[in-house]
VOPAGU-2260 file (C-alpha; in pm, 1 decimal, decimal comma):
REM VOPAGU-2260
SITE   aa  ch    i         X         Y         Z
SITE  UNK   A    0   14326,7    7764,5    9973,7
SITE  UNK   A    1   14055,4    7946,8   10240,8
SITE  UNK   A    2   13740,1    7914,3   10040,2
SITE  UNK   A    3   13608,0    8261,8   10171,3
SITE  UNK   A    4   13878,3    8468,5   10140,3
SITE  UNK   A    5   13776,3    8608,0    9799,1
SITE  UNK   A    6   13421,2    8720,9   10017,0
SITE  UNK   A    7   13640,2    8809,2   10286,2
SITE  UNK   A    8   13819,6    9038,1   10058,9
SITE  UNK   A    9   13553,4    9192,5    9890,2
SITE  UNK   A   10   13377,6    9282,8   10188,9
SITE  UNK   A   11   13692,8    9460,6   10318,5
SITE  UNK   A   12   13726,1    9661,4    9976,3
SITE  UNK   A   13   13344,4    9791,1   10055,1
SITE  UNK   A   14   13448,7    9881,0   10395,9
SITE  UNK   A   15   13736,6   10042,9   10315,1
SITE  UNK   A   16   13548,5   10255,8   10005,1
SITE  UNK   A   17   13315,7   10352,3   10203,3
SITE  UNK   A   18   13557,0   10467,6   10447,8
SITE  UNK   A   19   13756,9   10675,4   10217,8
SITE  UNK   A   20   13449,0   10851,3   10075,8
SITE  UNK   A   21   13334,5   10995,5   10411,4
SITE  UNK   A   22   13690,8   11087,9   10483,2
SITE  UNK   A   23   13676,8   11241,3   10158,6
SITE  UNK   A   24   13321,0   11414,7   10282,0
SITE  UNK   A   25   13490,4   11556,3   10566,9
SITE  UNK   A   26   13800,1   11682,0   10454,0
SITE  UNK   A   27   13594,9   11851,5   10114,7
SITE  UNK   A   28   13241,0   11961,6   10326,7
SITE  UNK   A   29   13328,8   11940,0   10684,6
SITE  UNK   A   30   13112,1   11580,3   10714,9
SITE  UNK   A   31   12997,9   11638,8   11093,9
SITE  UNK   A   32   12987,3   11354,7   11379,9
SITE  UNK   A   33   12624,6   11260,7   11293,0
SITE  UNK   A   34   12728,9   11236,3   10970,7
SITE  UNK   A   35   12987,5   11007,7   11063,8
SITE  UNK   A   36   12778,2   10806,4   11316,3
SITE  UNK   A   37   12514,1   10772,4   11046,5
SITE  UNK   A   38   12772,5   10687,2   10780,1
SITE  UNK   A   39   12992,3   10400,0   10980,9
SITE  UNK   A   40   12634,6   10300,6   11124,9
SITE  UNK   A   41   12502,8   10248,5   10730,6
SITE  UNK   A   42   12887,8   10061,5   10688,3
SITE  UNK   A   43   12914,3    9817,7   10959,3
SITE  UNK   A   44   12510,1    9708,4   10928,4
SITE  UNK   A   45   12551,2    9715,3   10535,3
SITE  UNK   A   46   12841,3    9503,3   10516,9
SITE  UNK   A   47   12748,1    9259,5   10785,7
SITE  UNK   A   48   12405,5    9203,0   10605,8
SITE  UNK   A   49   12556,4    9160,4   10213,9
SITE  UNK   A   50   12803,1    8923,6   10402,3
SITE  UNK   A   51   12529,1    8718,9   10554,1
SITE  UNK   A   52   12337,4    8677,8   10260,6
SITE  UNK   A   53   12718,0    8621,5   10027,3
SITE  UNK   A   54   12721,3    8299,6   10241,3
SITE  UNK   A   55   12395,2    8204,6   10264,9
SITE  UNK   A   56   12384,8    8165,0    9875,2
SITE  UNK   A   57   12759,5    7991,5    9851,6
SITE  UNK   A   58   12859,9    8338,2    9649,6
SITE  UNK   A   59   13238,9    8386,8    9685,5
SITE  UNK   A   60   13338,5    8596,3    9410,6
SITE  UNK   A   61   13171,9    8930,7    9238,6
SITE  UNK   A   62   13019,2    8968,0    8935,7
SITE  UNK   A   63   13082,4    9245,3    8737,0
SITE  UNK   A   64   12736,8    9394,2    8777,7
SITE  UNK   A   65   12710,5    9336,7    9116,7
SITE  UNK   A   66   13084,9    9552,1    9144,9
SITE  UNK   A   67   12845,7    9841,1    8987,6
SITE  UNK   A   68   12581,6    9774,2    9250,3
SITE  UNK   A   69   12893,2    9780,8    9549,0
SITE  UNK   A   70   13023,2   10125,2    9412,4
SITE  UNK   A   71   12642,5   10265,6    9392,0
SITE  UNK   A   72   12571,9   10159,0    9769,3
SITE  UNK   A   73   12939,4   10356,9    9864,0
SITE  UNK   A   74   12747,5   10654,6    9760,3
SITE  UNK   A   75   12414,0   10561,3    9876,4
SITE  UNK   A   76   12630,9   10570,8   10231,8
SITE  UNK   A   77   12770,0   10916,7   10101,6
SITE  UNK   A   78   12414,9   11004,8   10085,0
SITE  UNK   A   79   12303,1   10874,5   10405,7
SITE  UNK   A   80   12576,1   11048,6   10564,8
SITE  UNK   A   81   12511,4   11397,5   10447,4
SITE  UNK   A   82   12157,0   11376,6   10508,9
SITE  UNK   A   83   12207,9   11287,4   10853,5
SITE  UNK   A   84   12477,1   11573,1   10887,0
SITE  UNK   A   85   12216,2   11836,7   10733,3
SITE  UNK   A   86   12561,9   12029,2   10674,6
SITE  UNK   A   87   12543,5   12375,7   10468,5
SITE  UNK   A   88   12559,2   12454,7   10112,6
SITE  UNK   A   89   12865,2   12265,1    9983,2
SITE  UNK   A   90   12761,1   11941,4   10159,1
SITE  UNK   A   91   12432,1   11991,7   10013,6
SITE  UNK   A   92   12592,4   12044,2    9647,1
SITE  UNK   A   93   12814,4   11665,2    9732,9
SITE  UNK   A   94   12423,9   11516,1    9832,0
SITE  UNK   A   95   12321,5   11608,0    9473,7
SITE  UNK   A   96   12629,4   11467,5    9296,2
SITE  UNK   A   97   12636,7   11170,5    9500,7
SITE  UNK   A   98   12315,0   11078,2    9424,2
SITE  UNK   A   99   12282,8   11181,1    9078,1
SITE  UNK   A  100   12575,2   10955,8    9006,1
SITE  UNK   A  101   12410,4   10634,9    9223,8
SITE  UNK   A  102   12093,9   10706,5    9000,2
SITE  UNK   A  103   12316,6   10721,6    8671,0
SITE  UNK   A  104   12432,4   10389,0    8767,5
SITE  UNK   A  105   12151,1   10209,1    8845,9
SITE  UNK   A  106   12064,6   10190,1    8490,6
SITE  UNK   A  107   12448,2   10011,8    8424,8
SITE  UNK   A  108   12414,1    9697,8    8669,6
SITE  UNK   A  109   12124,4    9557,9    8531,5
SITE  UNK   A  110   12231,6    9554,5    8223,3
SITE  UNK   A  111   12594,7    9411,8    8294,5
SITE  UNK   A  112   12444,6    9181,4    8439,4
SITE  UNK   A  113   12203,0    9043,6    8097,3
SITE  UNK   A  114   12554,3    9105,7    7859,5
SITE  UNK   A  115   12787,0    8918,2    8102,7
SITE  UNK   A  116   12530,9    8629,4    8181,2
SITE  UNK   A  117   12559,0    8688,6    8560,8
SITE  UNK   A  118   12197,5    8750,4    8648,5
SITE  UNK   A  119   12178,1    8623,0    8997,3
SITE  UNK   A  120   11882,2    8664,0    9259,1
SITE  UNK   A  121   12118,8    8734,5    9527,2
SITE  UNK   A  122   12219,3    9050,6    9233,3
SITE  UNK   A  123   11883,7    9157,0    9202,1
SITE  UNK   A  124   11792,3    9176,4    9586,8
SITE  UNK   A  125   12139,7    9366,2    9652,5
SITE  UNK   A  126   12040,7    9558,9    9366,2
SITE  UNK   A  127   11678,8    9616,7    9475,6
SITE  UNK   A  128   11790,2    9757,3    9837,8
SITE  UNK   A  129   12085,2    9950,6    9712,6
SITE  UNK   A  130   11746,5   10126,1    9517,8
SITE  UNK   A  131   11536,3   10171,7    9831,3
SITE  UNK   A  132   11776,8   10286,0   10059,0
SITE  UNK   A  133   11875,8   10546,6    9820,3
SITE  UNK   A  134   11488,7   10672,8    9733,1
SITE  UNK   A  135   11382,7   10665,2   10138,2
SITE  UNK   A  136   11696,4   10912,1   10232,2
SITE  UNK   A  137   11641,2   11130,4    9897,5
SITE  UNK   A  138   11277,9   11137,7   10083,5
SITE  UNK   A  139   11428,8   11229,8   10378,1
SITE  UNK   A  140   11628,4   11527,8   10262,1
SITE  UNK   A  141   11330,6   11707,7   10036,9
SITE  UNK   A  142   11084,8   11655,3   10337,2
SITE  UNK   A  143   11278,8   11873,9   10519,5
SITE  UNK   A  144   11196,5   12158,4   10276,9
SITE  UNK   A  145   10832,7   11987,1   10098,3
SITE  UNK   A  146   10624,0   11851,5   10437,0
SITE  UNK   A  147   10683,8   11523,9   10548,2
SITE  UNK   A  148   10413,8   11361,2   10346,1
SITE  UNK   A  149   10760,0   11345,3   10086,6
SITE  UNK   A  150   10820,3   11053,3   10308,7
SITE  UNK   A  151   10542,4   10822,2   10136,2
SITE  UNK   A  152   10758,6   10796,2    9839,5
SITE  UNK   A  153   11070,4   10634,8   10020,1
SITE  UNK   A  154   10860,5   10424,1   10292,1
SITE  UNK   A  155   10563,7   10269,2   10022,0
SITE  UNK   A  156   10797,7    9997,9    9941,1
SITE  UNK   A  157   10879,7    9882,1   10277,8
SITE  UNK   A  158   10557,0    9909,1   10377,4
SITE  UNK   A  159   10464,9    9677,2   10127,0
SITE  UNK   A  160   10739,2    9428,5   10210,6
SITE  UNK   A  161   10616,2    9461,6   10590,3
SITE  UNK   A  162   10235,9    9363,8   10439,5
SITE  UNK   A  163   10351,0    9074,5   10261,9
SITE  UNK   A  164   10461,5    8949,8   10570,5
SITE  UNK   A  165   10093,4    8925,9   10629,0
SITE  UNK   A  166    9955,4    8828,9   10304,0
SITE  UNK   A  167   10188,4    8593,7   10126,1
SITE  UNK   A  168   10055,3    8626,6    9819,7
SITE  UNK   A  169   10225,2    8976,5    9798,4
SITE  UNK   A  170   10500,0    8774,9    9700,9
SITE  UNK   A  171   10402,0    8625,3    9399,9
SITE  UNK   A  172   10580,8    8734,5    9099,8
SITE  UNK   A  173   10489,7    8985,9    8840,9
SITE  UNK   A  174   10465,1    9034,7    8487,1
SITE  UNK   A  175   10735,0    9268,0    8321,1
SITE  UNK   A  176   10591,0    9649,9    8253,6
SITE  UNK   A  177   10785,0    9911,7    8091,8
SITE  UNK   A  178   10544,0   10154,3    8361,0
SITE  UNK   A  179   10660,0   10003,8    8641,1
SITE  UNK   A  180   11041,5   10040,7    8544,9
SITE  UNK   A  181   10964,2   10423,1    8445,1
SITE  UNK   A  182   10749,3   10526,0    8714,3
SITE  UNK   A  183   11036,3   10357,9    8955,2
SITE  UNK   A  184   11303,2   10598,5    8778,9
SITE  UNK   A  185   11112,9   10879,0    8812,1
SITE  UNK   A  186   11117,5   10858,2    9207,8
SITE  UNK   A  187   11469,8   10891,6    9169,8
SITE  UNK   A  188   11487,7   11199,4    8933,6
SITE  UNK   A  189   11226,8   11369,0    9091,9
SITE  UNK   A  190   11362,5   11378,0    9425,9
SITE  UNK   A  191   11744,5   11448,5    9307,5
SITE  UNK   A  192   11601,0   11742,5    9117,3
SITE  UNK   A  193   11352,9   11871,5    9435,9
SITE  UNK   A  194   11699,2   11774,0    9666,3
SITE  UNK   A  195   11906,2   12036,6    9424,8
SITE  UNK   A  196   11667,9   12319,4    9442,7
SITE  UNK   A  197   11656,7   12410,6    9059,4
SITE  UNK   A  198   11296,6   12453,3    9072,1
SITE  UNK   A  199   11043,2   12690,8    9292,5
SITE  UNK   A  200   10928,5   12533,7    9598,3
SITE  UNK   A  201   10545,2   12555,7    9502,8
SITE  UNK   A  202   10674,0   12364,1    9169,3
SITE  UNK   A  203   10905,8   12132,8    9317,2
SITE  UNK   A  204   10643,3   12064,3    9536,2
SITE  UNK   A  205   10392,9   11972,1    9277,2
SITE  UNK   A  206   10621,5   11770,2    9084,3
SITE  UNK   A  207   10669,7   11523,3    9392,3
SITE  UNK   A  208   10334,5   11522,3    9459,8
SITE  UNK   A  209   10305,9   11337,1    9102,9
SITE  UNK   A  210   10576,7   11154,9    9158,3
SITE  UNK   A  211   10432,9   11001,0    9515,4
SITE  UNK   A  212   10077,9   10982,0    9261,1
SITE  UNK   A  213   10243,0   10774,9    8990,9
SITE  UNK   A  214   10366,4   10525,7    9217,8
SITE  UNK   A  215   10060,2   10467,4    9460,1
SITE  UNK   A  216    9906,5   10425,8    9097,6
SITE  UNK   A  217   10167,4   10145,1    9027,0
SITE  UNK   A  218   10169,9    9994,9    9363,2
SITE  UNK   A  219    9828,3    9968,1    9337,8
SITE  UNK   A  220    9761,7    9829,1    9020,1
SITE  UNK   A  221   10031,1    9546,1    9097,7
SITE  UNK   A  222    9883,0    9501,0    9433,3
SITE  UNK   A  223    9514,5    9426,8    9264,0
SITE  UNK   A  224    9667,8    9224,8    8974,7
SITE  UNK   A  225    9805,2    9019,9    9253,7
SITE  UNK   A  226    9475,6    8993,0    9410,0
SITE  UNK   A  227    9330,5    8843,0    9127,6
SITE  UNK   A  228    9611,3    8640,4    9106,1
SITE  UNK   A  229    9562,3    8443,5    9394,8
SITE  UNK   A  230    9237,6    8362,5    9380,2
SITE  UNK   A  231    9342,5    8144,5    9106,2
SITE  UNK   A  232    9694,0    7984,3    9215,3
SITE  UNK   A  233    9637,8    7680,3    9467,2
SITE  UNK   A  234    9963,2    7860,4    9684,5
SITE  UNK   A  235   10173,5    8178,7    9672,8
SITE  UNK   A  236   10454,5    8110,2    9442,4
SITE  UNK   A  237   10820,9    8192,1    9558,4
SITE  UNK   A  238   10936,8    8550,9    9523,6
SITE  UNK   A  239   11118,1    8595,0    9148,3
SITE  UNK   A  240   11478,3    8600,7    9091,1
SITE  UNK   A  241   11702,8    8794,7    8822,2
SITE  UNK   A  242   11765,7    9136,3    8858,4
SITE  UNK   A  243   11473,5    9273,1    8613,7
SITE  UNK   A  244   11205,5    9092,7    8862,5
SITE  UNK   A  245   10850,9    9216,3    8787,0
SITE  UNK   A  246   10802,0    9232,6    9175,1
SITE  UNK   A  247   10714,1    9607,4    9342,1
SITE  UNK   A  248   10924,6    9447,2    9624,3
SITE  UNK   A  249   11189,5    9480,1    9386,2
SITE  UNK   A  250   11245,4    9845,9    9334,8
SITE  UNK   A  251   11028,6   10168,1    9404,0
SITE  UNK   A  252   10735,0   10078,3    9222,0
């Protein structure tokens, strides 16, 4: 029996979901050609990536959790698409939905995951960039009507991965905090609800503004506990694993 043909097959099923849900854009919204571009782009790079790292780790089968994290970056490409396409009111209204529902399940994989047993760190870093990908286009989309300064909400946490690349011990791990899980949620809800327009610009505008405030607050306090940290630990220790890491690497803030 081909030992990768359960990856093999599970790759394919991503593929082909994602597939189906811009055709299902397109024939419901009109998804354009740079929605398309962006959309197959976001496909064929996802895929290949998740693939890479499948066999890097010797993972050949899906967990249940990490089938939740799969479905949630389909629509995260749903997302990507229509953001790219900029399309007009009904493509705006499948954004939303999309979205809303990727958000909705963010808080099921995790905690599969803990009742099934199948915390894994290869989980937690799909999970963690199915997150990111998801806040940075939400960014995208409400800085077209809020300034671009929206931006700093979806970029903070790669620009923190890019600075551990210069200071290791950025990497260390974290204790749990309830604020960092609730302040990372928030990015989410904020932007879905600017994104949907059900509040006045000069309010939307101000609620974002917290937002982007709450989680400079929260990078920043990790970022000097971390400091202190290292003064004390002879070497960085190894990023952590499990898909509730106490890491700001590991979701929005």
């Amino acid at each position: 029996m081909n030992r990768t043909a359960p990856r093999v097959v599970s790759q394919g099923v991503g593929v082909l979901a994602q597939l189906a849900l811009l055709s299902g854009l397109w024939a419901a919204v009109g998804l354009g050609p740079a929605g398309w571009l962006a959309g197959a782009g976001y496909a064929a790079c996802g895929w290949m990536l998740l693939a890479a790292a499948r066999y890097r780790h010797g993972t050949r089968t899906w967990g249940p959790a990490d089938r939740v994290t799969l479905a949630r970056a389909v629509l995260t490409g749903g997302v990507t698409a229509l953001v790219a396409d900029d399309g007009g009111p009904a493509a705006h209204a499948a954004l939303v939905a999309l979205a809303a529902v990727a958000l909705l399940l963010d808080a099921v994989d995790g905690q599969v995951a803990r009742r099934t047993g199948t915390v894994t760190a290869l989980g937690a870093r799909f999970d963690m960039e199915v997150d990111a990908l998801l806040i940075l286009v939400l960014s995208v989309a409400v800085s077209r009507s809020l300034g671009v300064w929206v931006l700093a909400i979806g970029l903070m946490r790669y620009a923190f991965v890019a600075a551990a690349h210069a200071a290791p011990w950025l990497r260390a791990p974290l204790p749990p905090r309830a604020a960092r899980k609730a302040v990372a949620a928030a990015q989410g809800i904020v932007l879905v609800t600017a994104a949907a327009g059900v509040l006045p610009a000069p309010a939307a505008a101000v609620t974002v503004a917290g937002a982007l405030v709450l989680l400079t607050w929260s990078f920043g306090r990790d970022v000097r506990w971390l400091h202190r940290a290292s003064r004390v630990r002879p070497s960085p220790a190894s990023p952590p694993s499990g898909r509730s890491a106490g890491s700001p690497a590991a979701g929005a803030g």
